[in-house]
N, C-alpha and C positions, 0 to 999 in steps of 0.2 A: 728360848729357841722355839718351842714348841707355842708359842703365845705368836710368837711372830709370823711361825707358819699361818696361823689359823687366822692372820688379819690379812695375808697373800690370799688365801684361797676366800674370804668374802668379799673380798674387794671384786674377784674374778666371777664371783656370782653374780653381783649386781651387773656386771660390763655384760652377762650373759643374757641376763633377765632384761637390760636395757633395749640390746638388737635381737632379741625375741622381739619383745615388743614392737620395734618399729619393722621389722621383718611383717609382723602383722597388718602392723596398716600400711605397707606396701604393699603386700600382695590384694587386700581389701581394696583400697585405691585402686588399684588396677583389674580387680575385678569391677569395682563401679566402671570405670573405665571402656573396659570391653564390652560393659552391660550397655554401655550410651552407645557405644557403635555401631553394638548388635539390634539396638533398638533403634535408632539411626537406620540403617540398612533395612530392617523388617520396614521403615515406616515408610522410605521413598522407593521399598521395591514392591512392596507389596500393599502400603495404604496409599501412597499416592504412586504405584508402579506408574499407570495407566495414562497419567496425566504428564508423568518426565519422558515418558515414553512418545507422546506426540510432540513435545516440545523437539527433542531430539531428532526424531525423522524429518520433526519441519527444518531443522539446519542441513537436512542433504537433500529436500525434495522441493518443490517452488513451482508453484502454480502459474501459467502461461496465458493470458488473454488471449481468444482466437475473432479478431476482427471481423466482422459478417461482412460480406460484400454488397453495397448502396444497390439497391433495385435502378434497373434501368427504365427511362423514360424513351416514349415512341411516339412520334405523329399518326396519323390518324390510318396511312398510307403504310407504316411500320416501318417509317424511317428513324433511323436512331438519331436521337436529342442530344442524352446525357446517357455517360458509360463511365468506367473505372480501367484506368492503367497502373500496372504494374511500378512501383517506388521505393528505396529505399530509407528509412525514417531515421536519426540517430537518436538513441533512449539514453536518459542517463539515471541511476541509482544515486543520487547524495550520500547518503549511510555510507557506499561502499568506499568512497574518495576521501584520503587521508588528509589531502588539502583542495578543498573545492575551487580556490581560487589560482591554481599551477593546474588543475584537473581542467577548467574551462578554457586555461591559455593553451592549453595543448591542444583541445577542440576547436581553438579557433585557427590557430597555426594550419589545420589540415584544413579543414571548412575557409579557407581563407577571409574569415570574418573578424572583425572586432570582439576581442572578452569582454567589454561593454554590453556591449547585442544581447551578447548569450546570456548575462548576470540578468539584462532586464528582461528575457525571454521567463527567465527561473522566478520571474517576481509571481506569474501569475499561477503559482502550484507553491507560494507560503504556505497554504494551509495544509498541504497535501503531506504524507507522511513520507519521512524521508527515505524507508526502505521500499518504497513503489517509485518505478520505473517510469520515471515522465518526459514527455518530448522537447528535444531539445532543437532538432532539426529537420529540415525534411528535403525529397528529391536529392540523396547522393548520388554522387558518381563513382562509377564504377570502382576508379582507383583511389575514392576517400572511403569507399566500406572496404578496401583491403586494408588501407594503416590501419585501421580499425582494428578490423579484426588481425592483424600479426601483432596490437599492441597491449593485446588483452591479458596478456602475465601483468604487466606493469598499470595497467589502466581497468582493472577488472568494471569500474564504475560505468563502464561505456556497453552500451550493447547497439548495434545495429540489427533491427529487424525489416523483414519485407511486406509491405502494404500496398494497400490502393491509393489513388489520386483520381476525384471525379474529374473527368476532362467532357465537356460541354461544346461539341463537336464544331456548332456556329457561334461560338462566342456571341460578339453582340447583338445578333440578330435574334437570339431566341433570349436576351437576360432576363426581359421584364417579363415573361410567360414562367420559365424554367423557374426565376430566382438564383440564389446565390448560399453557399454552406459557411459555415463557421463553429468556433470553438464554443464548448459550453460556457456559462458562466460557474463559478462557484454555485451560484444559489440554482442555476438550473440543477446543477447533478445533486443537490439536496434534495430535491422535488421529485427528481427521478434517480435511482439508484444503482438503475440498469446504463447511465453516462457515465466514462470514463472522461480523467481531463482531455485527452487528447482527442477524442470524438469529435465529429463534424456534424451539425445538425443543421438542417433547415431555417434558412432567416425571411427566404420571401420566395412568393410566386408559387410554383405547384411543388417545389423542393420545401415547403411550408407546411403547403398545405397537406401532405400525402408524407410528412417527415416520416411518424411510427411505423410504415407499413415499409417507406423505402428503407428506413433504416436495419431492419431487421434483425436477428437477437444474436449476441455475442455468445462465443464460446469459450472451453477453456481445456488446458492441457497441464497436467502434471508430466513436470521431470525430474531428473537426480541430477543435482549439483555439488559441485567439493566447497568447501570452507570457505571457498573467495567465488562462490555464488557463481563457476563457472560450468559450464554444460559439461555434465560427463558422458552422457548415452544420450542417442537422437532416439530412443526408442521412450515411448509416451510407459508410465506409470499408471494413466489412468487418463482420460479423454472426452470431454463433452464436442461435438464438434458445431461449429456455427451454424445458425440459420440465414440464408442472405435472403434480403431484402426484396420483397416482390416487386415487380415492374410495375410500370402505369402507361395506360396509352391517353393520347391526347385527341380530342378533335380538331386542332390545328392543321392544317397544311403548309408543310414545310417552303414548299414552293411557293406558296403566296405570301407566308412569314415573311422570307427572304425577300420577295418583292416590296412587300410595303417598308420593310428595312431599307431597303437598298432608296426606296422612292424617297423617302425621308433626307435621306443622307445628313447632311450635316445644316437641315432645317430642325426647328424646336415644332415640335408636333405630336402627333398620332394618329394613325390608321386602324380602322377596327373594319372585321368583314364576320357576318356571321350569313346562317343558313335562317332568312324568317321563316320557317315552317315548324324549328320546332329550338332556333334559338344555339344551336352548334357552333362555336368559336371556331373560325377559319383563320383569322390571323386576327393577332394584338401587339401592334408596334406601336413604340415610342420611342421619344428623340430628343435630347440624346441620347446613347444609351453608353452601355459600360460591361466591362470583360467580366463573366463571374468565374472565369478561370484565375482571377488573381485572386478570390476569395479560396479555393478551393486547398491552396496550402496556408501556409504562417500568414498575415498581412498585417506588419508592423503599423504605429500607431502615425509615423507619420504619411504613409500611404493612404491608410485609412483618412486623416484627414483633409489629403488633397481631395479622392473620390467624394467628400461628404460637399467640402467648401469649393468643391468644381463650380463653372455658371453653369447655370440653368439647370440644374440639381438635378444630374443625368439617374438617380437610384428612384426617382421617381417616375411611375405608370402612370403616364397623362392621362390612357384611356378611359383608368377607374380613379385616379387620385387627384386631379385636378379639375377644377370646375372654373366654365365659362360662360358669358353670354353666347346666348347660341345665336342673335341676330336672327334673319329674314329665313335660317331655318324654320325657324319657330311659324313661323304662314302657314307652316303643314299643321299647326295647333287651331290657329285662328279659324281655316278655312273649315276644317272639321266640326270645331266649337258653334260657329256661327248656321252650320247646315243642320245641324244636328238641335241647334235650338229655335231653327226656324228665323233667325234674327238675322243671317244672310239670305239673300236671293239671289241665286245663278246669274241670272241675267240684268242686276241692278248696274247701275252705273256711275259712277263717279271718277269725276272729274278731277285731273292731275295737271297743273300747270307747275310743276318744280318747288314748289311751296303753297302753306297755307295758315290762314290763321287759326290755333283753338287755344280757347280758354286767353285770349290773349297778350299769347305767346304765337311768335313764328317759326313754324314747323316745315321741316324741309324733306324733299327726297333725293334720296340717292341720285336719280336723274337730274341736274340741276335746271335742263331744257322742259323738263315733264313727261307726263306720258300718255298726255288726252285725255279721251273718256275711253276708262275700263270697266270691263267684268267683272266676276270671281276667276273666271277660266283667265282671262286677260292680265288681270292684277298678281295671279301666282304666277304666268310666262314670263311677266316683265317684273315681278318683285316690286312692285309699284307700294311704297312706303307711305303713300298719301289714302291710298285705297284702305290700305288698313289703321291707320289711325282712326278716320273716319268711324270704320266696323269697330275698333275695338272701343271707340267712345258708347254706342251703340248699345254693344255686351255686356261692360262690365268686368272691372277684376274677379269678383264671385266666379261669374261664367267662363272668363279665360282660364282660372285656375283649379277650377274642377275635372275641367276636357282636358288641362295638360297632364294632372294625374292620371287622370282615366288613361292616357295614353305610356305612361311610365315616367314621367318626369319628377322630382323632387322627393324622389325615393329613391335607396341602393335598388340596383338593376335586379339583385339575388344572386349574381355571380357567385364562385366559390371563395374566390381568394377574399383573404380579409381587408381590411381600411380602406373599402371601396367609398368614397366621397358620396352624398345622398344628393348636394344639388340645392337649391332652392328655387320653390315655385310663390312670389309673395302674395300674399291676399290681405285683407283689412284685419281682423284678427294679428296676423305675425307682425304687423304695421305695430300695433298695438304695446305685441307682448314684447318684443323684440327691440325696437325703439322709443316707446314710449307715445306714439307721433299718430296721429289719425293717417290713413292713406288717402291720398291726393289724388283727384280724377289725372288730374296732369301725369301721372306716374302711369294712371293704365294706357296712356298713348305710347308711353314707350316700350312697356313692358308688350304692348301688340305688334311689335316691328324687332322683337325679341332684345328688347334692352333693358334697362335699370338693372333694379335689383334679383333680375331672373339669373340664377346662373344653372350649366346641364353639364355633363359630362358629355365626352364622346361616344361611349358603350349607350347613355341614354339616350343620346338624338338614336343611336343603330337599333334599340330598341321602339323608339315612338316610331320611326322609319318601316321597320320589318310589322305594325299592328299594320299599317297601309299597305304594304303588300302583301300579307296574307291576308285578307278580308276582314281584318277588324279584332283579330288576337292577340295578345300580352305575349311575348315568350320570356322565358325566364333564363338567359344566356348560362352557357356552361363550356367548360374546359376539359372534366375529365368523360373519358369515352363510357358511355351507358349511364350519365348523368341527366339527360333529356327531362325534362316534368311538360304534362299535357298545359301546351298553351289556353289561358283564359281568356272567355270572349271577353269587350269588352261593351256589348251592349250594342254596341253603332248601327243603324240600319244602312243595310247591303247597300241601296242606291249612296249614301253619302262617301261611303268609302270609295266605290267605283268611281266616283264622280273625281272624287279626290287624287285617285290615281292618274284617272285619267288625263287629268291636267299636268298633273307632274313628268307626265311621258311628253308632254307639249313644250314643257320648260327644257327638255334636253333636244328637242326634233326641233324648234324655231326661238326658244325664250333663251336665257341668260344662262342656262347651262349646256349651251351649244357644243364646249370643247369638249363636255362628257359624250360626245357622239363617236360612233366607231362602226366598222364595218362586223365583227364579228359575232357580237349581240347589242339588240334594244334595250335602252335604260332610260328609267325615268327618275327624278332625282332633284332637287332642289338648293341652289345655291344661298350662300350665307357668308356675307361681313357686318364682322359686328368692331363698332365704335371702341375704343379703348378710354379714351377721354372725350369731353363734351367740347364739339367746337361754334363758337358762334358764328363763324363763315365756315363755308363748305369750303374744304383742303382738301385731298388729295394725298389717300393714303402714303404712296410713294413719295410725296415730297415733306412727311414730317418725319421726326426723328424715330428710328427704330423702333423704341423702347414705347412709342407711342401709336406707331402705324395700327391698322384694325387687323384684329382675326380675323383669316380666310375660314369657312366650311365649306363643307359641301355634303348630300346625303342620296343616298341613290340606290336602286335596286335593278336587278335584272336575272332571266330576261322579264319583260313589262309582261306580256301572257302568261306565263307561270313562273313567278319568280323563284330562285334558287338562291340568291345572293344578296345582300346589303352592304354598302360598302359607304364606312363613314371617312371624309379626310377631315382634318383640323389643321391647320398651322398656326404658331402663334406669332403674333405680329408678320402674318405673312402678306399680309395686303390684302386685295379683293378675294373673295371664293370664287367667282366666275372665270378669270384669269390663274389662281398659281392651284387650287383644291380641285377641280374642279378635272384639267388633264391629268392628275393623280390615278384617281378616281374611273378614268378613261383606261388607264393604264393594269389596274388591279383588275379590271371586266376580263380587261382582252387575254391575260394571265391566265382568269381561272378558267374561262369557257374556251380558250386555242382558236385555235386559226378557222376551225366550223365555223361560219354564221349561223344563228340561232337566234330564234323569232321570241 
């Protein structure tokens, strides 16, 4: 009995001694336990407090881009160009949309647009990170920002916010000056940091060229937001506010802008009017032109490439970007070239019967009847094409093409805008390096009656134009106001140029630019058709086909005693200059100087 007790009560030891023990490494375990928590909690409150702690405020606080407003642009007069209207944009978040693809049908359903549109709108911000807020739309109406916004429980991924829209008060008439805005690229906002995707920046004209100063520096605004990134207080956390964009004045005139626009109309061309005293941009039209208020929101890729594959490639600035033979303008080169080298004489004379032989080859004039015996004074009134052949055989390409630089020709004008075309003036040498070809006397006959391989701009006939009436100075054309640089002589002695003008006041009072006359002020001026193709019979521009009729010019300044004005027309394939440039030309005088006569 007693044996048996005593195998009860050690049996009951061990069972005691057993849950001791794991009693033990329970309570140990669970102090390691508490030890990891507690060190846990020391380590993300107090070694990395600092850093959970910004994480955390950034889930209820979100930083606000504050859009700077585009610097306005002004003519010279301080008539407004280009301004900013008031717009509504729609923004969307990806991150926050649980199904991107129900989230766009909804936006389109209000926006009455295609989910197509908008998927290919979201192609151009793949790289962009999905919790930034990128454009989706723009210019809502009034009652598509309210489903908007009454639908922001369910659609938090949408935000409408309020922006500008540059609106470019004369459309077409000021495109090719103004230019046109558009979206960055990817790799522009790599290069710059300070581009948002939906940014507008400068693609051409003085919106280009003045972009960093119009665009001016973005701001930004902290707020507090709930869990679904929804606005909880309009009152800022914290605030940088924007810088807008400084304005820029133009030396353009609005009113003559418009004019030479309007005078174009739906001819392919250009009109250039500057101040030759010191080279002042008064108007720069081309033709066709084109709205940059359709650049100035979204413009899809098919619009895009009507405007590109339009005729007559209306995104192009004839004035500076295309190059012409400038024809029987160019007699304002020769007649200078040949005074200046002594290799004309005033009073020589040669004889024009409609045709002649050189080099033989039969060489013809514009007049098909002739025009007798001429002068220099005689041969510029009447554009007498025989007179200069003759001179130019005389001179010499060396000689023609040194006097055409000397005058601004086959060079950028120095304009501000960029891809201004240089022109070409050829000589033996580019013959050479260019074609491989020695240069042919036979070539400087035409290059003296402004043909072959000579091509100019219209900014640079308005330039070679303004050294003759201001007594023999370069200017260096400009657009923005207080741009001016001191015209360079260009050598010429006073009597040639005098002599030169003088003649050219003859060619509007009784020569071939007769329709340049008008009662309100004196102009002198110099008409210009030039050949498109070589014909072996004299045709008659107006009866070949379009594509082949000749350039009209015409080049002119007034008033002829103290000139203030230059005024270049071009048309392309317009026919004669004497006939369609020429009453342009007439037209832009009477504009800028009013209804005063002035001498």
């Amino acid at each position: 009995m007693n044996l048996e007790s005593h195998g009860h009560e050690h049996s009951a030891d061990r069972v005691l001694l057993l849950m001791a023990t794991r009693l033990k490494w329970f309570v140990g375990s669970l102090a390691v336990v508490f030890a990891v928590i507690l060190g846990s909690y020391w380590y993300y409150q107090v070694v990395r407090g600092e850093h959970y702690g910004r994480l955390a405020e950034n889930n209820r606080l979100r930083i606000l881009r504050l859009d700077a407003p585009r610097g306005l642009i002004y003519d010279h007069t301080g008539q407004l160009l280009a301004e900013n209207t008031p717009t509504f944009r729609l923004l969307i978040v990806r991150g926050r949309s649980a199904d991107l693809e129900k989230s766009l049908a909804f936006a389109a359903d209000i926006l009455g647009s295609d989910r197509k549109d908008l998927e290919r709108s979201l192609e151009r911000y793949r790289g962009v990170g999905s919790d930034v807020p990128v454009l989706l739309a723009e210019e809502l109406e009034l009652n598509q920002v309210a489903r908007f916004e009454v639908s922001i429980l369910e659609h938090p991924e949408f935000e409408v916010s309020a922006s500008r829209r540059r609106l470019y008060r004369h459309s077409d008439q000021t495109a090719h000056l103004l230019g046109y805005l558009s979206e960055p690229t990817a790799a522009e906002q790599d290069r710059d940091p300070t581009l948002a995707a939906a940014d507008m920046i400068g693609r051409s004209g003085v919106e280009r060229l003045r972009d960093r100063t119009l665009r001016g520096t973005a701001g930004e605004r902290t707020v507090v937001v709930d869990s679904r990134g929804r606005l909880v207080s309009e009152e800022d956390v914290d605030r940088l506010d924007a810088v807008p964009g400084e304005s820029v004045h133009l030396t353009v005139d609005l009113r003559l802008q418009q004019e030479a626009q309007s005078l174009l109309g739906d001819k392919v061309g250009a009109i250039v009017a500057l101040d030759p005293r010191d080279g002042a941009v008064r108007a720069m039209a081309s033709s066709p032109s084109f709205d940059p208020n359709g650049f100035a929101g979204r413009l899809n890729q098919e619009d895009w490439e009507r405007i590109v594959g339009a005729p007559n490639r209306p995104l192009q600035n004839r004035a500076i970007q295309n190059t012409y033979p400038p024809g029987s303008v160019f007699k304002i080169v020769m007649a200078v070239a040949g005074l200046a080298e002594g290799l004309i004489h005033p009073e020589e004379r040669i004889w024009c019967g409609g045709a002649t032989r050189i080099y033989d080859r039969r060489w013809r004039c514009w007049q098909s009847r002739g025009h007798g015996r001429l002068n220099l004074r005689g041969a510029l009134q009447h554009s007498c094409d025989i007179y200069f052949y003759r001179q130019g055989m005389k001179m010499g390409i060396e000689t023609i093409a040194r006097h055409a630089r000397r005058l601004g020709l086959g060079e950028p004008t120095g304009i501000e805008f960029p891809s201004e075309r240089e022109g070409l003036v050829p000589d033996a040498e580019w013959s050479l390096t260019s074609r491989g070809l020695p240069w042919y006397p036979g070539e400087t006959v035409s290059v003296a009656i402004g043909q072959g391989p000579l091509l100019t701009t219209p900014l640079q006939v308005a330039v070679m134009t303004a050294a003759v009436a201001n007594g023999g100075f370069l200017v260096r054309p400009y657009v923005l106001a207080g741009g001016a640089r001191r015209p360079e002589p260009i050598g010429l002695d006073a009597g040639v140029v005098a002599f030169v003008a003088d003649a050219l006041a003859n060619v509007v009072e009784t020569g071939t630019g007769r329709s340049a006359r008008n009662p309100v002020v004196t102009v002198a001026g110099k008409t210009g058709t030039a050949q498109v193709i070589a014909q072996a019979t004299w045709t008659r521009s107006e009866d070949l086909p379009s594509e082949h009729a000749d350039h009209a010019w015409f080049t002119s300044y007034a008033p002829v005693a103290a000139p203030e004005l230059v005024v270049v027309v071009f048309l392309e394939h317009g026919g004669r200059g004497s006939e369609v440039a020429a009453p342009l030309a007439r037209r832009m005088h009477e504009s800028y100087f009013g209804a005063s006569p002035q001498t």
